[in-house]
LOVEX-527137 format. One line per 5 residues: number of its first residue (from 1); for each residue x, y, z of N, C-alpha, C. Coordinates in steps of 0.1 Angstrom, whole numbers. Example, Ala and Ser with C-alpha at 12.3 -4.5 7.8 and 13.67 -1.06 7.14 Angstrom:
# residues 2
1> 132 -57 78 123 -45 78 132 -33 78; 128 -22 71 137 -11 71 129 0 79 $
//
This chain:
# residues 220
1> -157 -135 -323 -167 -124 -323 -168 -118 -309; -170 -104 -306 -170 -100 -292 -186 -106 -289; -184 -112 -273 -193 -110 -269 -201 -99 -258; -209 -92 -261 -212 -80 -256 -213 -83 -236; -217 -94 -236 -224 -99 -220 -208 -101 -217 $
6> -198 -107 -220 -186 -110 -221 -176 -95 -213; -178 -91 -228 -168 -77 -227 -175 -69 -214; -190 -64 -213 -195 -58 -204 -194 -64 -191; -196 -76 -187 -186 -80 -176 -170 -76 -172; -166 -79 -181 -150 -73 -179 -147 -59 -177 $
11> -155 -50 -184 -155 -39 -178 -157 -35 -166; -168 -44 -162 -172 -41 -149 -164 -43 -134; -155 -51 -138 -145 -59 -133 -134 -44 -130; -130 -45 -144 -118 -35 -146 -121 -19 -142; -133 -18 -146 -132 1 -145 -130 8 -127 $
16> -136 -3 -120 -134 4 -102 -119 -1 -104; -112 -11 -106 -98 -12 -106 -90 2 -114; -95 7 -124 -84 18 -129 -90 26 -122; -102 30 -114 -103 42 -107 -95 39 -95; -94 28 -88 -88 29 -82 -73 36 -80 $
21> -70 27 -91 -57 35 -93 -52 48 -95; -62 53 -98 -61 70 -109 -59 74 -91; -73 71 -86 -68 80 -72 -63 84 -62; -54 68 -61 -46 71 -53 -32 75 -61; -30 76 -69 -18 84 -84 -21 98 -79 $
26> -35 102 -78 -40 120 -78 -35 123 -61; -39 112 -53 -33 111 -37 -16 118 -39; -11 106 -42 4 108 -42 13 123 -52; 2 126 -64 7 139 -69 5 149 -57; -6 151 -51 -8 161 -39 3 159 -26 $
31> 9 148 -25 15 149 -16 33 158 -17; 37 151 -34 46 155 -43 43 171 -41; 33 178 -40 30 188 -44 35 199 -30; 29 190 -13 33 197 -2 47 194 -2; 51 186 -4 69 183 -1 75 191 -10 $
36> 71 196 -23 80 205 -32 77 221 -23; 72 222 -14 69 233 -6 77 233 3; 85 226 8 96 221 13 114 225 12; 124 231 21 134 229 17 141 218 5; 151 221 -4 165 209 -7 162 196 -2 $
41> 166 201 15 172 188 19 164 181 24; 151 186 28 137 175 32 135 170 14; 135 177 3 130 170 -7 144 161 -11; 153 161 -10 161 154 -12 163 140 -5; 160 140 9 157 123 20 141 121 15 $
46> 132 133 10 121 120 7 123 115 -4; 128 124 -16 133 118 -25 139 103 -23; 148 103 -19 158 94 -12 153 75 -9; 143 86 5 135 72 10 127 66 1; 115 73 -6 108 71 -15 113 61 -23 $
51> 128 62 -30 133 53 -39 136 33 -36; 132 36 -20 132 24 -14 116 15 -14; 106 26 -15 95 27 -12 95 7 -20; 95 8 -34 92 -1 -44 100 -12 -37; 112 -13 -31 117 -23 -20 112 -30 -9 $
56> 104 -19 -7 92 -22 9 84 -34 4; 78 -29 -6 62 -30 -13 66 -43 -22; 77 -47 -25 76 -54 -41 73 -73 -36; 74 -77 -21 71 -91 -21 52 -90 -19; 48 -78 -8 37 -74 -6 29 -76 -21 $
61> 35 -69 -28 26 -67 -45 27 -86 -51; 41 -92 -49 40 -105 -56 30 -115 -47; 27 -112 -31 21 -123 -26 6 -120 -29; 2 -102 -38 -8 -95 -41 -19 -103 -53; -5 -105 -61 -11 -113 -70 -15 -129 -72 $
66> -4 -136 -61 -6 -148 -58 -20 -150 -59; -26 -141 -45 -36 -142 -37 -49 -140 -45; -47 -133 -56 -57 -129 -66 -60 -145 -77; -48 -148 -75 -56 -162 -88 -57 -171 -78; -52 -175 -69 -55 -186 -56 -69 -186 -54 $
71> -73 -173 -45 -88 -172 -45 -95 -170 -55; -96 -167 -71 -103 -170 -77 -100 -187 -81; -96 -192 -80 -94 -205 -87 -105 -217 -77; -100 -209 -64 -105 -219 -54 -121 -216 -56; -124 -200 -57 -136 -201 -55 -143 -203 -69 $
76> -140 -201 -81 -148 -214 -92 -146 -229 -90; -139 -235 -80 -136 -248 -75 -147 -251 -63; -151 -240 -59 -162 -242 -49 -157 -248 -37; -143 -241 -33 -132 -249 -24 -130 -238 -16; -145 -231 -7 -141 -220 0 -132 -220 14 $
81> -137 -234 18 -122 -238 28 -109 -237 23; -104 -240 13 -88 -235 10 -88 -219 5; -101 -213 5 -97 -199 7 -93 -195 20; -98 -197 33 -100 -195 45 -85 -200 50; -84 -210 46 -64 -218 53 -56 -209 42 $
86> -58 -204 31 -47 -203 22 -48 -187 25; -56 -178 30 -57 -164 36 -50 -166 51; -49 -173 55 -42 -175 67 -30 -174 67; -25 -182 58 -14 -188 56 -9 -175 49; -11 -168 38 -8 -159 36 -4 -151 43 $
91> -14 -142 52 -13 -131 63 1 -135 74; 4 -147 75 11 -153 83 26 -150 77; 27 -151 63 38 -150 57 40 -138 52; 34 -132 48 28 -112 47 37 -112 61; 31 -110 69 36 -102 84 48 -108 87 $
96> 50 -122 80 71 -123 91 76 -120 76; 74 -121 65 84 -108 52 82 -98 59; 72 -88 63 72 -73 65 81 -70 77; 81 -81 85 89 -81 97 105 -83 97; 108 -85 79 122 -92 78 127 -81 71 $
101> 121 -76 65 121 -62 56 122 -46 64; 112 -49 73 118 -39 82 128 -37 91; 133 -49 93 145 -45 103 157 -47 94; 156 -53 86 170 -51 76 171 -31 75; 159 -26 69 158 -14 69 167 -5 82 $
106> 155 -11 93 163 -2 103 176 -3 110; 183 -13 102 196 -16 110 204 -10 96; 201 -15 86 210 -5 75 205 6 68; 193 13 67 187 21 63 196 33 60; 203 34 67 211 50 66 221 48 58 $
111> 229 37 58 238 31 44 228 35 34; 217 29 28 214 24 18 205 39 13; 197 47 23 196 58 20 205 69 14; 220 70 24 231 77 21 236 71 2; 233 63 -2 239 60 -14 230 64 -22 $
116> 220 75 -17 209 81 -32 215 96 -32; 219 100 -18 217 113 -15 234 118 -18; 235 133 -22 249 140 -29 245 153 -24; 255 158 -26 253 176 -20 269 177 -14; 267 188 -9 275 194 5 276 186 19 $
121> 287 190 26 285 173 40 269 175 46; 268 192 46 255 197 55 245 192 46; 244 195 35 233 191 28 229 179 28; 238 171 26 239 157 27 234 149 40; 237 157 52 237 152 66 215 154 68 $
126> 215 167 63 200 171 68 196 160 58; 198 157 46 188 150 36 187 135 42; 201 134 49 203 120 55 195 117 63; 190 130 71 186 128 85 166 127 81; 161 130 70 145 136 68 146 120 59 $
131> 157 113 50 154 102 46 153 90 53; 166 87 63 159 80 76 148 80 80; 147 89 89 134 90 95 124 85 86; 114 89 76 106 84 68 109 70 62; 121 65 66 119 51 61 120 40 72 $
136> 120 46 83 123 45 100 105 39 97; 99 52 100 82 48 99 76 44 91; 79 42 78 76 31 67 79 16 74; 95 16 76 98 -2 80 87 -7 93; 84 1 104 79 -1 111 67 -3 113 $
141> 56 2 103 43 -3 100 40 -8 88; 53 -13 84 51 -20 69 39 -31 73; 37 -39 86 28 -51 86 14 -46 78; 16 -29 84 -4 -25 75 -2 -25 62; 13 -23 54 9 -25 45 2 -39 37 $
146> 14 -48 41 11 -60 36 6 -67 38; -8 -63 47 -19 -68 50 -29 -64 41; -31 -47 35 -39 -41 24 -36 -49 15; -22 -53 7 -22 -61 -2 -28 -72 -3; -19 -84 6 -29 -96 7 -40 -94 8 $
151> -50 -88 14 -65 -86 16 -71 -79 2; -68 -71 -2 -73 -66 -16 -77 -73 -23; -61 -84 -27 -65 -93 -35 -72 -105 -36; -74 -109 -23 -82 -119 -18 -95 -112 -23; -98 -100 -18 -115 -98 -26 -114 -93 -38 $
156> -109 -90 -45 -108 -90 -59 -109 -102 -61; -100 -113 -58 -105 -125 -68 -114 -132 -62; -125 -130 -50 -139 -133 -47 -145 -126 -58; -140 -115 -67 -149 -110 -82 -155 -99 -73; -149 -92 -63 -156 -76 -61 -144 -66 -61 $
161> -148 -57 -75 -135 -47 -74 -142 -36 -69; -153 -37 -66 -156 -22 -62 -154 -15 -45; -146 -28 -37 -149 -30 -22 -134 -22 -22; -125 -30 -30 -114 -23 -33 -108 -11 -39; -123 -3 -48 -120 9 -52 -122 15 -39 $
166> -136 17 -32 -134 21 -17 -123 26 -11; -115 13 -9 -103 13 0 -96 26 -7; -95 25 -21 -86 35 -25 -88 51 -21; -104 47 -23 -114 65 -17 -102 65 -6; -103 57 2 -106 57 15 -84 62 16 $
171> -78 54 11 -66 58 12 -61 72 10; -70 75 -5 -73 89 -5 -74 103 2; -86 97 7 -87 108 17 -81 110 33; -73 97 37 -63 97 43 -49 103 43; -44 97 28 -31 108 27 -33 120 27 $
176> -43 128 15 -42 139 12 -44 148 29; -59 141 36 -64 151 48 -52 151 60; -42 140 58 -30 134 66 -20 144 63; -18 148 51 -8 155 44 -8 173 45; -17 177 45 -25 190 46 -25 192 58 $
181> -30 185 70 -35 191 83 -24 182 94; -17 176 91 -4 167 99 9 176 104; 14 182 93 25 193 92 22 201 100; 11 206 100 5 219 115 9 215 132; 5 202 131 8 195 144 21 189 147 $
186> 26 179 133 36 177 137 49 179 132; 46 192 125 61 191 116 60 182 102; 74 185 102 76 177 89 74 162 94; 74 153 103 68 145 104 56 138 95; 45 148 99 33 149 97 31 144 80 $
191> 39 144 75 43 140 59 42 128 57; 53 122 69 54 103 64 44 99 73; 38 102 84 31 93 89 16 95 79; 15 107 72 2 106 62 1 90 53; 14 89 53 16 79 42 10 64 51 $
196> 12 62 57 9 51 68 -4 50 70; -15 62 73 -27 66 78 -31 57 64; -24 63 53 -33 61 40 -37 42 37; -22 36 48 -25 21 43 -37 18 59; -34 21 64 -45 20 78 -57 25 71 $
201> -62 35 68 -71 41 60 -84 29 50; -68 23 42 -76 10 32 -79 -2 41; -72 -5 53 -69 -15 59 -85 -16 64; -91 -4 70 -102 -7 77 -115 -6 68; -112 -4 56 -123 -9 46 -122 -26 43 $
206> -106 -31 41 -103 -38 35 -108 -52 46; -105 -51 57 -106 -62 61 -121 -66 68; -128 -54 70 -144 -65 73 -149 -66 55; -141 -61 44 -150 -64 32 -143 -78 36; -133 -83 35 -129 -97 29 -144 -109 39 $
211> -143 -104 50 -154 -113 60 -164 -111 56; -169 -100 50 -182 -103 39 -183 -109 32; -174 -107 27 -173 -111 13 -171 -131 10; -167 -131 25 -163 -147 25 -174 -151 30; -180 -146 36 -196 -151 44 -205 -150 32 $
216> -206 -143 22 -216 -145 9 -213 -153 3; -199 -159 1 -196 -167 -11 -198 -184 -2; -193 -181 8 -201 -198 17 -217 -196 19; -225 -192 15 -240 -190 18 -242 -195 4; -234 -192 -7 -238 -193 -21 -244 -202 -22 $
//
């Protein structure tokens, strides 16, 4: 039989989690949106890079989810010290993957970019040259990514999704205001480093919620 106190908890759980998502989905359509305003061959290397994007991101998302049943497990165990060593430990392993991942990138990046991209030699050469670059400044501050991840999920499974829908506001209004008023200053540049702002953006929500969040659950 449903229980109402049951289900209405779980919602409560879930619904800042799918906002979160929706928004930063609506972030990244607006960005989709200034780059189709864009020559071929810039949409063609972001195209390009982008396709790597899920390459960057995919141990970040698995140590994402680790982190989410670790810290809830520990903390219905009432074992807030192995949250504290096991967030360490993580962050530690987060930053030398991001650090292993980005330089594989920047030493082969232009191989593994060049194998998405087709055209004319010119076409090919410019799309080569706009998909580098943006995966140049992705590999290089991947650490902020995979620090938003592990930290997300560490407060999610302390049971607050709303600290984390935040972060998303907050990524939000990083890429899009990143994306819009960046290009003015720096060119096409101004495009990929939006994307970066957006994980810096969550980063500085994300990481004094986790210290709250850890300082309320040891007072419990």
């Amino acid at each position: 039989a449903l229980k109402p106190a049951m289900a209405g908890r779980l919602l409560s759980l879930g619904s800042p989690m799918a906002a979160q998502n929706a928004i930063i989905a609506v972030g990244g359509m607006i960005i989709t949106a200034v780059v189709n305003g864009y020559g071929v061959a810039f949409i063609g290397g972001f195209t390009a890079a982008n396709k790597l994007y899920g390459v960057l991101e995919i141990a970040a998302t698995s140590y994402g989810y680790a982190m989410i049943t670790y810290v809830g497990q520990n903390l219905g165990a009432g074992r807030i010290d192995r949250i504290r060593t096991g967030m360490k430990w993580a962050t530690t392993v987060a930053l030398v993957t991001s650090a292993v991942i980005a330089a594989v990138m920047l030493v082969f990046g232009q191989h593994i970019v060049g194998s998405f991209i087709s055209g004319t030699p010119e076409e090919a050469a410019a799309a080569l040259k706009v998909g580098v670059t943006y995966l140049s400044i992705m590999s290089i501050c991947l650490p902020i990514l995979y620090i938003l991840h592990v930290t997300r999920s560490a407060v999610q499974g302390m049971g607050n999704t709303v600290l984390p829908m935040v972060s998303g506001i907050a990524e939000f209004v990083m890429r899009t205001g990143g994306v819009l008023l960046l290009p003015a200053i720096m060119g096409e540049n101004g495009i990929f480093i939006a994307e970066v702002l957006a994980w810096f953006g969550a980063d500085l929500i994300l990481v004094p919620s986790y210290f709250v969040m850890l300082k309320r659950i040891s007072r419990a």
